[in-house]
mmCIF file of the N, C-alpha and C atoms, coordinates in Angstrom:
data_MODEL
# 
_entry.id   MODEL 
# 
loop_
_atom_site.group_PDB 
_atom_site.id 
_atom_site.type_symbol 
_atom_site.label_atom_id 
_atom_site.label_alt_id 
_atom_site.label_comp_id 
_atom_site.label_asym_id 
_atom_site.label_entity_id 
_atom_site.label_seq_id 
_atom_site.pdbx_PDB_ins_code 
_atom_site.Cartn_x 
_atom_site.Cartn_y 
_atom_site.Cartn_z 
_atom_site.occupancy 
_atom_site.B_iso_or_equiv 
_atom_site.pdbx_formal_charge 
_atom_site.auth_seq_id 
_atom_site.auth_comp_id 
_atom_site.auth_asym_id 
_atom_site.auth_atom_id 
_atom_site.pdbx_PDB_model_num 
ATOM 1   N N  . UNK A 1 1  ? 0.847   -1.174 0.000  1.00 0.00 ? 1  UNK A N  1 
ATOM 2   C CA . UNK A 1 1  ? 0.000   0.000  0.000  1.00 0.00 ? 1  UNK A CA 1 
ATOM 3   C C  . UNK A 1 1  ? 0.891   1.235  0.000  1.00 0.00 ? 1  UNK A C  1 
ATOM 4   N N  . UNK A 1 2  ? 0.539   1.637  -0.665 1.00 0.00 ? 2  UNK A N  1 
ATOM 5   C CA . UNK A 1 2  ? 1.374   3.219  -0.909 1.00 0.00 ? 2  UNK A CA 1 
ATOM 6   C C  . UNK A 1 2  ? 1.274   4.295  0.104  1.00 0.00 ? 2  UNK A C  1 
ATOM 7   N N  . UNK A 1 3  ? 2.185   4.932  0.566  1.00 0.00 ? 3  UNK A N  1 
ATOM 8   C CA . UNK A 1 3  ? 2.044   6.042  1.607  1.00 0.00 ? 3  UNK A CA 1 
ATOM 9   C C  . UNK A 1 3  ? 1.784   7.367  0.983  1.00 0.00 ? 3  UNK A C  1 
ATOM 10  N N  . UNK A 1 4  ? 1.227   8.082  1.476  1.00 0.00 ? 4  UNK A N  1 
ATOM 11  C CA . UNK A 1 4  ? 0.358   9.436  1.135  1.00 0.00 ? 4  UNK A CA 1 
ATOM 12  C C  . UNK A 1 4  ? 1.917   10.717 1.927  1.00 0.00 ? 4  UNK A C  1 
ATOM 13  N N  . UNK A 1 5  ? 2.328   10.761 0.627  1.00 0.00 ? 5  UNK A N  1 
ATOM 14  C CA . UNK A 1 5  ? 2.936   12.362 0.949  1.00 0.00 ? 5  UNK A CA 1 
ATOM 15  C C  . UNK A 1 5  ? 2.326   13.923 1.046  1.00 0.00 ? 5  UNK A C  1 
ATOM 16  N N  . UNK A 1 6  ? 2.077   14.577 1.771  1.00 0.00 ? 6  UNK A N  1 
ATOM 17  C CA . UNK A 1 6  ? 2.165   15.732 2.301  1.00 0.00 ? 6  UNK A CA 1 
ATOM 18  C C  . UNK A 1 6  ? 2.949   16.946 2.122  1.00 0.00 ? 6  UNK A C  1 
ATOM 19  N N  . UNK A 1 7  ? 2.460   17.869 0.988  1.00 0.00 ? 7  UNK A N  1 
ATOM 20  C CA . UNK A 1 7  ? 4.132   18.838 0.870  1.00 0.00 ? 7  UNK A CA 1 
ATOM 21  C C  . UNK A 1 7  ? 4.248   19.530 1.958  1.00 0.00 ? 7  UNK A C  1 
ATOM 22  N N  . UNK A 1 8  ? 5.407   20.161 2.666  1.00 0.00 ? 8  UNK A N  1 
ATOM 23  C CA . UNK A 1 8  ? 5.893   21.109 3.403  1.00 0.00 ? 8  UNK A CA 1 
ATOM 24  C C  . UNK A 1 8  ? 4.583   22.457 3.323  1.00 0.00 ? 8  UNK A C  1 
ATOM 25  N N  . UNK A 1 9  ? 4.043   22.798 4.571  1.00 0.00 ? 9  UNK A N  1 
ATOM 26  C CA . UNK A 1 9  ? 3.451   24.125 4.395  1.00 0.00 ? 9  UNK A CA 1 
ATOM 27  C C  . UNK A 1 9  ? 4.340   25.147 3.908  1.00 0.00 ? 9  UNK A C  1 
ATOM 28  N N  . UNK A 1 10 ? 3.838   25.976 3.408  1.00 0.00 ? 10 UNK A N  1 
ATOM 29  C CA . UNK A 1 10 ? 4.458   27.418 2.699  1.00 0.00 ? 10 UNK A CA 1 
ATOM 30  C C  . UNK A 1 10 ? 4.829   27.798 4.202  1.00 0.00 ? 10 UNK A C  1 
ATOM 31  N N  . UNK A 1 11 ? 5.841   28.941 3.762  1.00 0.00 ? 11 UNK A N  1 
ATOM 32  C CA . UNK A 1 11 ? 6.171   29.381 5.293  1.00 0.00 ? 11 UNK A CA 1 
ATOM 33  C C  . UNK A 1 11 ? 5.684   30.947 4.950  1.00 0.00 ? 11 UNK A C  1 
ATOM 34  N N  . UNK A 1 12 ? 4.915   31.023 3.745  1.00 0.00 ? 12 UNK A N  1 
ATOM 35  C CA . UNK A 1 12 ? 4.706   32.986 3.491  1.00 0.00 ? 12 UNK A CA 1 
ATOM 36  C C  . UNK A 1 12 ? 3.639   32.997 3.935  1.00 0.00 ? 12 UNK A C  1 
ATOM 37  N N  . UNK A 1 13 ? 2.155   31.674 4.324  1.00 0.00 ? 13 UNK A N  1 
ATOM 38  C CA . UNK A 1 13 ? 1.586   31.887 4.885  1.00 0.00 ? 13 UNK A CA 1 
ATOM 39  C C  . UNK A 1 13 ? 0.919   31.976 5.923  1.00 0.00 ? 13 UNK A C  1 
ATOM 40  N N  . UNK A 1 14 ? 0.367   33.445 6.473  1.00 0.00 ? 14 UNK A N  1 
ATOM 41  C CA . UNK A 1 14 ? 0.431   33.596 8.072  1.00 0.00 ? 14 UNK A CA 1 
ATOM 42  C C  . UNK A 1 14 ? -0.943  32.114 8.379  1.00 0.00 ? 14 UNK A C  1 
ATOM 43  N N  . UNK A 1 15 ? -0.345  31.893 9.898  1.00 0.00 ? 15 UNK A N  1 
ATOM 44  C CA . UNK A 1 15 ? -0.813  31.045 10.498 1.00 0.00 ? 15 UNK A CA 1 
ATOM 45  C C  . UNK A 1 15 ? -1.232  31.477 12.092 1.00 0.00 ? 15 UNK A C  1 
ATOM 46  N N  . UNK A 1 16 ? -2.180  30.921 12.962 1.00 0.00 ? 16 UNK A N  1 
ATOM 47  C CA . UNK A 1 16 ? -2.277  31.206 14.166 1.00 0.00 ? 16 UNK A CA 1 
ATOM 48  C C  . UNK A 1 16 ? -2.927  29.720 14.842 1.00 0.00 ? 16 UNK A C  1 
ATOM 49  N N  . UNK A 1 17 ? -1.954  30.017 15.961 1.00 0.00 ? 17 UNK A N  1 
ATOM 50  C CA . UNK A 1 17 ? -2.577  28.603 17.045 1.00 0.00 ? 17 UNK A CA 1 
ATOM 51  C C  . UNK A 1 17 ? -4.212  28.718 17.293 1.00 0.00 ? 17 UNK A C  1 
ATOM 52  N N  . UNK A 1 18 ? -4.279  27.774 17.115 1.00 0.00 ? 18 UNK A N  1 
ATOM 53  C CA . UNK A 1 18 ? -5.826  27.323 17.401 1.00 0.00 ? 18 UNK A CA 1 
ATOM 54  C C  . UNK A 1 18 ? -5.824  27.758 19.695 1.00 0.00 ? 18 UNK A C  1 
ATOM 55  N N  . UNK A 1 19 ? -6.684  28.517 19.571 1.00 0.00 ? 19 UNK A N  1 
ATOM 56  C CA . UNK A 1 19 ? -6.856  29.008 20.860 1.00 0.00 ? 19 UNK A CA 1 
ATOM 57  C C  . UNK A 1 19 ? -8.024  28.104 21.857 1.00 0.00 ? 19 UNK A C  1 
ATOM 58  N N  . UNK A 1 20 ? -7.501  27.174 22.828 1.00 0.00 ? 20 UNK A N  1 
ATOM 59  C CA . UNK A 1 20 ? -8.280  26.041 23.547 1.00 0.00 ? 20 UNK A CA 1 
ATOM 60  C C  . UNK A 1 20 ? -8.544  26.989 24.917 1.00 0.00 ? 20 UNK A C  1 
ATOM 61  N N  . UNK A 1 21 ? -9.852  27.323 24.496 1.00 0.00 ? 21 UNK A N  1 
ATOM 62  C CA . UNK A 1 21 ? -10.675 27.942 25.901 1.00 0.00 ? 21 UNK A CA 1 
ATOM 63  C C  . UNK A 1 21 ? -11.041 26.660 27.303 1.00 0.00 ? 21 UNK A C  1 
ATOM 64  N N  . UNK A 1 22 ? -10.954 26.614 27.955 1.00 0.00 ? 22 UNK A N  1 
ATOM 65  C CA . UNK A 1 22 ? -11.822 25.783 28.956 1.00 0.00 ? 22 UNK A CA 1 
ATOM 66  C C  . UNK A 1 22 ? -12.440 26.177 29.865 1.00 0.00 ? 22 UNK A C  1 
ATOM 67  N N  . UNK A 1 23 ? -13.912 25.865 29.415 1.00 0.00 ? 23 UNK A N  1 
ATOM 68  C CA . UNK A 1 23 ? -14.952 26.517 30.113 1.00 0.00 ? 23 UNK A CA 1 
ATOM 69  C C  . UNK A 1 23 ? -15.193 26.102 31.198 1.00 0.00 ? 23 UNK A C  1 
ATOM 70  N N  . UNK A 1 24 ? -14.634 25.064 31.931 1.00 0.00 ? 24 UNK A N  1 
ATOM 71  C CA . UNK A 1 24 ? -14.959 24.661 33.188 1.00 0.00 ? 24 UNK A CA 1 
ATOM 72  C C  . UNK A 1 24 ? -14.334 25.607 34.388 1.00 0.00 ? 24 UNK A C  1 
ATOM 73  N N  . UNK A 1 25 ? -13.377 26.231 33.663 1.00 0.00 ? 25 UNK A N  1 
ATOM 74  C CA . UNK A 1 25 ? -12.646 27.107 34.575 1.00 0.00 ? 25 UNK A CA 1 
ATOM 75  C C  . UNK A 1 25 ? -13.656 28.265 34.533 1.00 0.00 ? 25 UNK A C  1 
ATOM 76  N N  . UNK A 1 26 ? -13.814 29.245 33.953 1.00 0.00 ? 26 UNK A N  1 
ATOM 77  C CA . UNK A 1 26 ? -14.929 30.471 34.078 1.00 0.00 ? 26 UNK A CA 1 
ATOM 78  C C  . UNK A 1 26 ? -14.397 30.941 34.798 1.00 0.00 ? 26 UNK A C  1 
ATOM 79  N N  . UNK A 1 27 ? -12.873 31.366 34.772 1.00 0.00 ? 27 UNK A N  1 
ATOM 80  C CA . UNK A 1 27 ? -12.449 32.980 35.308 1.00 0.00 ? 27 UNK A CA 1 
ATOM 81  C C  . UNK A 1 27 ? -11.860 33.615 33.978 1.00 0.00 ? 27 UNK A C  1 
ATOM 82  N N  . UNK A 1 28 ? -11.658 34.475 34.479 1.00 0.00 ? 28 UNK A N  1 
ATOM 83  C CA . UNK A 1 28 ? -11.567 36.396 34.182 1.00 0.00 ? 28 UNK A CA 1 
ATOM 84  C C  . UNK A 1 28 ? -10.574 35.965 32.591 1.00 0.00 ? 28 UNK A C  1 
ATOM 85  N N  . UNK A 1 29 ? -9.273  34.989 32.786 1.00 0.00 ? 29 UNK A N  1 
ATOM 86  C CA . UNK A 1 29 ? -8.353  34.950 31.722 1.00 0.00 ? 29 UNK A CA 1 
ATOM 87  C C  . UNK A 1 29 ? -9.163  33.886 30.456 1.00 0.00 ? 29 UNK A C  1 
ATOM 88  N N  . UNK A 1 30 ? -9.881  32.831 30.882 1.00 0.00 ? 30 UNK A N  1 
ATOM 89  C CA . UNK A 1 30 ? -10.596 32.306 29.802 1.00 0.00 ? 30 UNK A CA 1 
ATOM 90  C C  . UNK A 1 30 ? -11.577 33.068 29.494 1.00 0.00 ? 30 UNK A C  1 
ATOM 91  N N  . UNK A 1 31 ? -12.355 33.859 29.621 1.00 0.00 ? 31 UNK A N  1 
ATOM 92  C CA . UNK A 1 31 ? -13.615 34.994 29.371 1.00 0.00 ? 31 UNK A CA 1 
ATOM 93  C C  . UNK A 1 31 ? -12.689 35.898 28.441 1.00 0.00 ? 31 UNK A C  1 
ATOM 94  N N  . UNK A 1 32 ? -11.389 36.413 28.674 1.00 0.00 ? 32 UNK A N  1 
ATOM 95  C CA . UNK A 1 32 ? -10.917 37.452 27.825 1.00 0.00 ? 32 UNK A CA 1 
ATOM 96  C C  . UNK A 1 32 ? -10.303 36.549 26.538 1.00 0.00 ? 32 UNK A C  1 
ATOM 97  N N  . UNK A 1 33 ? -10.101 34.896 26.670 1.00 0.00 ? 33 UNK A N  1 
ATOM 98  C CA . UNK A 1 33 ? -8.960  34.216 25.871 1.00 0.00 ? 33 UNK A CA 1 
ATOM 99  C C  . UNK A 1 33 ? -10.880 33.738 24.809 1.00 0.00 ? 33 UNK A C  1 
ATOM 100 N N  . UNK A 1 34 ? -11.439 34.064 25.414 1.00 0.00 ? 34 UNK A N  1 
ATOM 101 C CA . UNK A 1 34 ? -12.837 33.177 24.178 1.00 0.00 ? 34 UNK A CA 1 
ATOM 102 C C  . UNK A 1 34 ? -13.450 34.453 23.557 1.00 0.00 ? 34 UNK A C  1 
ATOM 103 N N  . UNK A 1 35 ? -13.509 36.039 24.212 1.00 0.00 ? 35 UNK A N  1 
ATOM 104 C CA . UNK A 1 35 ? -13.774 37.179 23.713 1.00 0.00 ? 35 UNK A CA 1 
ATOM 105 C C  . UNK A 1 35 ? -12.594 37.503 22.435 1.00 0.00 ? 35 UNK A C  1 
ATOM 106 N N  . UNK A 1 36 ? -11.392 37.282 22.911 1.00 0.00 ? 36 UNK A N  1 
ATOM 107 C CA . UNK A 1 36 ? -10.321 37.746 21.876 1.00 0.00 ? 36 UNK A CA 1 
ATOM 108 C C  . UNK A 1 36 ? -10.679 36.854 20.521 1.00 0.00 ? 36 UNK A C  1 
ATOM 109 N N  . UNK A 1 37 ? -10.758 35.528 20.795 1.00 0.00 ? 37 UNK A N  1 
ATOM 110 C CA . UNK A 1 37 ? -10.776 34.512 19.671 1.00 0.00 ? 37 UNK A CA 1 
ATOM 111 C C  . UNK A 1 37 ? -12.277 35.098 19.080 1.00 0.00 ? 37 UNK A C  1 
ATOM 112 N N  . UNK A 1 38 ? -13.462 35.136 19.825 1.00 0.00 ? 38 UNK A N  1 
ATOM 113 C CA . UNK A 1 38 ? -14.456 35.770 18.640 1.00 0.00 ? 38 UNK A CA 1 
ATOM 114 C C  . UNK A 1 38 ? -14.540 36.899 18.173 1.00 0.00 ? 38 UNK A C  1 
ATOM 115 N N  . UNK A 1 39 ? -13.934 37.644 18.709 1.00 0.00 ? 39 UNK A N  1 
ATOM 116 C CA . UNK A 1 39 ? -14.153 39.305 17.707 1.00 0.00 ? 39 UNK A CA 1 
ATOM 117 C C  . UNK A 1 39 ? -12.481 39.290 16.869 1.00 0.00 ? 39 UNK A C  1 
ATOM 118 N N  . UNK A 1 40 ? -11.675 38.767 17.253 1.00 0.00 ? 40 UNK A N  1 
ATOM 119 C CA . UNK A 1 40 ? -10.547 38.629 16.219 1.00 0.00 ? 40 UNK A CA 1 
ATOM 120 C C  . UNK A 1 40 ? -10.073 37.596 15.555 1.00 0.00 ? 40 UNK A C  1 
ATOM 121 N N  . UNK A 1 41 ? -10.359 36.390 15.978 1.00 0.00 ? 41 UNK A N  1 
ATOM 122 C CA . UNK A 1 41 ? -9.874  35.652 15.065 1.00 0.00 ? 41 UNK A CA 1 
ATOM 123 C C  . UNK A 1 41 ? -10.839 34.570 14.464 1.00 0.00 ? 41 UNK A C  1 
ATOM 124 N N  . UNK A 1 42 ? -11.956 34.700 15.499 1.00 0.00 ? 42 UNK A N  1 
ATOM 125 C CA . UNK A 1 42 ? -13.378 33.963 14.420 1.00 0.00 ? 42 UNK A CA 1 
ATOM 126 C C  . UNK A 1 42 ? -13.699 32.594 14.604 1.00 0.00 ? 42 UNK A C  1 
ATOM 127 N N  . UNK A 1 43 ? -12.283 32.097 15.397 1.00 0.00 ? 43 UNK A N  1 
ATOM 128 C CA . UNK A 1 43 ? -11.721 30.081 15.520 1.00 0.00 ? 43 UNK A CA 1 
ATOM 129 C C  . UNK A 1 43 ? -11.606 30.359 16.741 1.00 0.00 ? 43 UNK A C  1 
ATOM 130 N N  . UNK A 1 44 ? -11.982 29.298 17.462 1.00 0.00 ? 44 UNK A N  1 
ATOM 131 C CA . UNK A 1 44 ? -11.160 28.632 18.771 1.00 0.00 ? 44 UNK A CA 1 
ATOM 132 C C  . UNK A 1 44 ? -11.813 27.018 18.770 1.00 0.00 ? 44 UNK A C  1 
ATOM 133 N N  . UNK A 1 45 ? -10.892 26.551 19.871 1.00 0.00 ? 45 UNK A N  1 
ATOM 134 C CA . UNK A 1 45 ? -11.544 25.154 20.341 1.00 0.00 ? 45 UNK A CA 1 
ATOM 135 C C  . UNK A 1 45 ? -12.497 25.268 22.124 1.00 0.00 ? 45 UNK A C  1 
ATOM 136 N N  . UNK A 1 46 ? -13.218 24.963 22.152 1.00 0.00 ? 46 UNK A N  1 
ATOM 137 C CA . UNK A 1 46 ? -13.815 25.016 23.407 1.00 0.00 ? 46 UNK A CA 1 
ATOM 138 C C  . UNK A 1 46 ? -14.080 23.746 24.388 1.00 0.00 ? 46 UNK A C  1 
ATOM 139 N N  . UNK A 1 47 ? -13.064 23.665 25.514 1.00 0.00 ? 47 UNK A N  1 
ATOM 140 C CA . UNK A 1 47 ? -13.287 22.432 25.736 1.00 0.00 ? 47 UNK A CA 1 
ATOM 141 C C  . UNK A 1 47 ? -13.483 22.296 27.205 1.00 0.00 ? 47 UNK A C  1 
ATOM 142 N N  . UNK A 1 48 ? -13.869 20.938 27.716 1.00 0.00 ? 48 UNK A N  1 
ATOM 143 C CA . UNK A 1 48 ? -14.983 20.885 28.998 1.00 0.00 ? 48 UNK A CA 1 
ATOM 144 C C  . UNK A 1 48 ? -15.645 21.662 28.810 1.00 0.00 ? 48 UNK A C  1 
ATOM 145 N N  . UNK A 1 49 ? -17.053 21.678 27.623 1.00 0.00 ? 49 UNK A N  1 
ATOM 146 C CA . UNK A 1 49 ? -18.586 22.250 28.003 1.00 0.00 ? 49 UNK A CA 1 
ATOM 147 C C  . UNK A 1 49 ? -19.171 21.283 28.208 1.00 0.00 ? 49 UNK A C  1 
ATOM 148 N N  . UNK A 1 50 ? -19.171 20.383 28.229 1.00 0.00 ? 50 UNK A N  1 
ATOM 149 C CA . UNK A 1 50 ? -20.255 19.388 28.629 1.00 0.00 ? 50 UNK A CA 1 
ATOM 150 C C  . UNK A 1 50 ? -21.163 19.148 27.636 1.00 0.00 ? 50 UNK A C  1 
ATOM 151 N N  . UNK A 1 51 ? -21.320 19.428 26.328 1.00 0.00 ? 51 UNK A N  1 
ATOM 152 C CA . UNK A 1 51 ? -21.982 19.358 25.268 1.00 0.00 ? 51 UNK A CA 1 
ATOM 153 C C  . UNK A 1 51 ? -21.832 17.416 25.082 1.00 0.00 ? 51 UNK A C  1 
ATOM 154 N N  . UNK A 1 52 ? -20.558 17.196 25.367 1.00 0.00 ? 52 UNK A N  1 
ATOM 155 C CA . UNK A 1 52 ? -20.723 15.944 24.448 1.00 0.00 ? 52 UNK A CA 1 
ATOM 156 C C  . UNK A 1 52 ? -21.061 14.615 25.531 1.00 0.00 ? 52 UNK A C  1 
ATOM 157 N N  . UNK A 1 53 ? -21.716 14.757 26.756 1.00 0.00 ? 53 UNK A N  1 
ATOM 158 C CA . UNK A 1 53 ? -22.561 14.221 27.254 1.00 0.00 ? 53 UNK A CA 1 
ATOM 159 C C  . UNK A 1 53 ? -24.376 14.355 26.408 1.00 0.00 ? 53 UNK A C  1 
ATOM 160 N N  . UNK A 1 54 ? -24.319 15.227 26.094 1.00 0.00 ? 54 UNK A N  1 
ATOM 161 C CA . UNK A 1 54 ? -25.856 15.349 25.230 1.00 0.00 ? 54 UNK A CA 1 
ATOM 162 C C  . UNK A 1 54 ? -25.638 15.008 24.199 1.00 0.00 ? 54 UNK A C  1 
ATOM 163 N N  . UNK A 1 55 ? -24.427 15.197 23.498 1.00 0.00 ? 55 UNK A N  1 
ATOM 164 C CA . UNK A 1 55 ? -24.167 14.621 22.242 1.00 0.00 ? 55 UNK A CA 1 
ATOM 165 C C  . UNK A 1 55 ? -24.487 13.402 22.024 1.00 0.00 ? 55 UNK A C  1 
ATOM 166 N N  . UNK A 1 56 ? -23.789 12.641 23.218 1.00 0.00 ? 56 UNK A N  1 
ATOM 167 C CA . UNK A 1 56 ? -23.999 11.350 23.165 1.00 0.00 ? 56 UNK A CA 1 
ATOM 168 C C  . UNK A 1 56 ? -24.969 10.562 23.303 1.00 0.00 ? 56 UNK A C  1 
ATOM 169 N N  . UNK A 1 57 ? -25.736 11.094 24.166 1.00 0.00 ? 57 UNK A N  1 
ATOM 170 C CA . UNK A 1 57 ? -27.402 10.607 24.054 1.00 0.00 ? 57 UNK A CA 1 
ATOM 171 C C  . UNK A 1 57 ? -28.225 10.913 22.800 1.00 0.00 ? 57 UNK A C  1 
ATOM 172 N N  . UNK A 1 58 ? -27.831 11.830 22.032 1.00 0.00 ? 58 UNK A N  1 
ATOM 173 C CA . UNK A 1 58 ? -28.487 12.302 20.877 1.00 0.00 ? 58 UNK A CA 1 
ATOM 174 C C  . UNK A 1 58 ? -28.074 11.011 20.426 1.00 0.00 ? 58 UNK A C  1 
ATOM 175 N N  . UNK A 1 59 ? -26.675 10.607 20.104 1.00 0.00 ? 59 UNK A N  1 
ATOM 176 C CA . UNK A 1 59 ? -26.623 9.866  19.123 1.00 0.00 ? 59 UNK A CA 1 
ATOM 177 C C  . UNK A 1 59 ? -27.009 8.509  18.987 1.00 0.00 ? 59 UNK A C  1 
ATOM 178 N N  . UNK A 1 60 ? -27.349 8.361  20.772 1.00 0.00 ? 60 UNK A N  1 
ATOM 179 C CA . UNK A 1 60 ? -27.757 7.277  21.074 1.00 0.00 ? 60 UNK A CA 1 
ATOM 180 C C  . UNK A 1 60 ? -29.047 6.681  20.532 1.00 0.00 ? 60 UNK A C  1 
ATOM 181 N N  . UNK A 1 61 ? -29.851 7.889  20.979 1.00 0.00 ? 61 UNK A N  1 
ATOM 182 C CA . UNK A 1 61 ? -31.237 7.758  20.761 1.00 0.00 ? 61 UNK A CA 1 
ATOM 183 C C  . UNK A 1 61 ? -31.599 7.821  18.891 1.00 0.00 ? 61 UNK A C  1 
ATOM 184 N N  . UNK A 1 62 ? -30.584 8.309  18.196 1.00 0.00 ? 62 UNK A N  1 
ATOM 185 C CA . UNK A 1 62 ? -30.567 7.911  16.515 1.00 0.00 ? 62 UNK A CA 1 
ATOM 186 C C  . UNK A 1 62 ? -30.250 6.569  16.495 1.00 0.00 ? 62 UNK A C  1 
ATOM 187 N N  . UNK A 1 63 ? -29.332 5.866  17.325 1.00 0.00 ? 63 UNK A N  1 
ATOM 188 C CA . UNK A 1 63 ? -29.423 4.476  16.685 1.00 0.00 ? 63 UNK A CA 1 
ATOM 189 C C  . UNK A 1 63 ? -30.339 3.611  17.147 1.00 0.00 ? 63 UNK A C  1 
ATOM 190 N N  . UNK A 1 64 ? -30.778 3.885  18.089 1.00 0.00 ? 64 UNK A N  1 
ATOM 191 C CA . UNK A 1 64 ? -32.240 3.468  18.466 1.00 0.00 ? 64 UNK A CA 1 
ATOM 192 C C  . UNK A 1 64 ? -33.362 3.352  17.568 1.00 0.00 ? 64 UNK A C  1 
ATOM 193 N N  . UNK A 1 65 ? -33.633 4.606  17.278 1.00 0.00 ? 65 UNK A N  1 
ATOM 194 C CA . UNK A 1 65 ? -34.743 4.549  16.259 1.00 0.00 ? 65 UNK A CA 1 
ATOM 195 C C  . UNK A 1 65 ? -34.354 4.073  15.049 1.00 0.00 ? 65 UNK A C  1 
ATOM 196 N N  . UNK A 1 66 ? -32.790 4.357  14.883 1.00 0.00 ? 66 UNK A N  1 
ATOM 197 C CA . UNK A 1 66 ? -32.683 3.618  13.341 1.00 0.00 ? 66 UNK A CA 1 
ATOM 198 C C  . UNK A 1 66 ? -32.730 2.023  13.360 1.00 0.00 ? 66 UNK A C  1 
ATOM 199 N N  . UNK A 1 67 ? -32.579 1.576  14.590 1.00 0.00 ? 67 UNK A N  1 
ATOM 200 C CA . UNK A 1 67 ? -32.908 -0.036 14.747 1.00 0.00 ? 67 UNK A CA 1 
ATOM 201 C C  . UNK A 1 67 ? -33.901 -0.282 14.889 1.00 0.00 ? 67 UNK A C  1 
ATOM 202 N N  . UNK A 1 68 ? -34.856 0.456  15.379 1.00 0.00 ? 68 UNK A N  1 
ATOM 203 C CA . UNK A 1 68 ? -36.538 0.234  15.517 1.00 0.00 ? 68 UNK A CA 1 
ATOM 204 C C  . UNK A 1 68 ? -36.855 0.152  14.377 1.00 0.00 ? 68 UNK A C  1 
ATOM 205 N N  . UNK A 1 69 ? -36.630 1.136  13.336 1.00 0.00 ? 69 UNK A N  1 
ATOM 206 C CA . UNK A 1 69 ? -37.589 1.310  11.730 1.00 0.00 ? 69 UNK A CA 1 
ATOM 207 C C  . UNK A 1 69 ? -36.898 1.157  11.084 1.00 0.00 ? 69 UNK A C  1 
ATOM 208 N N  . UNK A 1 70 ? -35.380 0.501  11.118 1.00 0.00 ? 70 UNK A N  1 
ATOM 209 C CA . UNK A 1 70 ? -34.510 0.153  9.456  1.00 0.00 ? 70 UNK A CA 1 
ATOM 210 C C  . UNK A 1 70 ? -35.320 -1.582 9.058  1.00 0.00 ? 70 UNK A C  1 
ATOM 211 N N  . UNK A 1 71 ? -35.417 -2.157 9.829  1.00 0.00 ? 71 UNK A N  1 
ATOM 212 C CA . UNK A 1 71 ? -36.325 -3.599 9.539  1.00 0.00 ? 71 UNK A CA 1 
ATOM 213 C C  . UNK A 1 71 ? -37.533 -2.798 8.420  1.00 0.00 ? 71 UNK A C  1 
ATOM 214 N N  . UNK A 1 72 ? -38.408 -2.412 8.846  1.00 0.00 ? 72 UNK A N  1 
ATOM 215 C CA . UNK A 1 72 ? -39.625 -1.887 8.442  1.00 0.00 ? 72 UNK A CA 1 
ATOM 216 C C  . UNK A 1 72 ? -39.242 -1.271 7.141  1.00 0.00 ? 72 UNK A C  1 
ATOM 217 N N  . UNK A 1 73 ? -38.504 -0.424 6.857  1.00 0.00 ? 73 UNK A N  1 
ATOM 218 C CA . UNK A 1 73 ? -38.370 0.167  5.972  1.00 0.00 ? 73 UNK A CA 1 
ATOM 219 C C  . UNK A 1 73 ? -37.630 -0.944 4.704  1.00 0.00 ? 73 UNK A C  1 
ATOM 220 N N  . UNK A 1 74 ? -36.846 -1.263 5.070  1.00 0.00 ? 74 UNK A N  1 
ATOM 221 C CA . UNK A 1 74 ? -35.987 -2.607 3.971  1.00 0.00 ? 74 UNK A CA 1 
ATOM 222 C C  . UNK A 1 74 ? -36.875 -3.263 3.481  1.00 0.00 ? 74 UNK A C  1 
ATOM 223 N N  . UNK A 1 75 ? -38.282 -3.954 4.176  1.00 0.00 ? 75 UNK A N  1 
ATOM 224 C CA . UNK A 1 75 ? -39.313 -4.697 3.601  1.00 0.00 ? 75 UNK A CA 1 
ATOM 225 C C  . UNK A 1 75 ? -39.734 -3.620 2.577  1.00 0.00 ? 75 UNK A C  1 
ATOM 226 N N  . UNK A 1 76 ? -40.282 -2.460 3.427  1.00 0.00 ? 76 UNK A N  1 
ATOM 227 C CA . UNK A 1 76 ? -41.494 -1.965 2.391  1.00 0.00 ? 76 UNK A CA 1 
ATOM 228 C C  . UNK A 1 76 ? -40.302 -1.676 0.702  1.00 0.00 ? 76 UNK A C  1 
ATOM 229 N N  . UNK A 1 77 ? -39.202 -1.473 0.824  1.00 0.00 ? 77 UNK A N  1 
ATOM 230 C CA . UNK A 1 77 ? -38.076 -0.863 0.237  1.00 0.00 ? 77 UNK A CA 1 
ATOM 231 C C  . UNK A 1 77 ? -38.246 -2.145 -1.354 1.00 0.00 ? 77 UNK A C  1 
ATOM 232 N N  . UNK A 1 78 ? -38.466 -3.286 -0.437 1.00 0.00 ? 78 UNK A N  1 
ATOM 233 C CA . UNK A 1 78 ? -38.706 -4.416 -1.381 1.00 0.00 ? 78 UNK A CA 1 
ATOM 234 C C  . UNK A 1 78 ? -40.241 -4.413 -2.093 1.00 0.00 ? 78 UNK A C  1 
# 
């Protein structure tokens, strides 16, 4: 199997670190480090919100129903 080369990034173009807020903390320096990233640079990563506890039940509850009605549907499909 063949390996996948990658050229060298350009070095003329500007780049910026991806800025990792953590919201579990909620003082004064992450509030100014998640304000800076949205009015100037538009990107950040945001991490410990707790989103992907709900995430995960969301996705749960899709494979649920997709196991309840993928039977049903394959028949009528036929």
């Amino acid at each position: 199997m063949p390996s996948i080369h990658f050229p060298e990034f350009p070095e003329d173009i500007p780049t910026h670190p991806l800025l990792v807020i953590d919201y579990s903390l909620r003082d004064q320096n992450e509030i100014d480090k998640l304000w800076g990233a949205a009015t100037n640079l538009g990107f950040w990563y945001l991490n410990n919100h707790g989103a992907d506890e709900l995430a995960e039940g969301m996705f749960q509850m899709a494979a649920e129903t997709m196991a309840r009605y993928w039977c049903r549907w394959v028949k009528i499909k036929k």
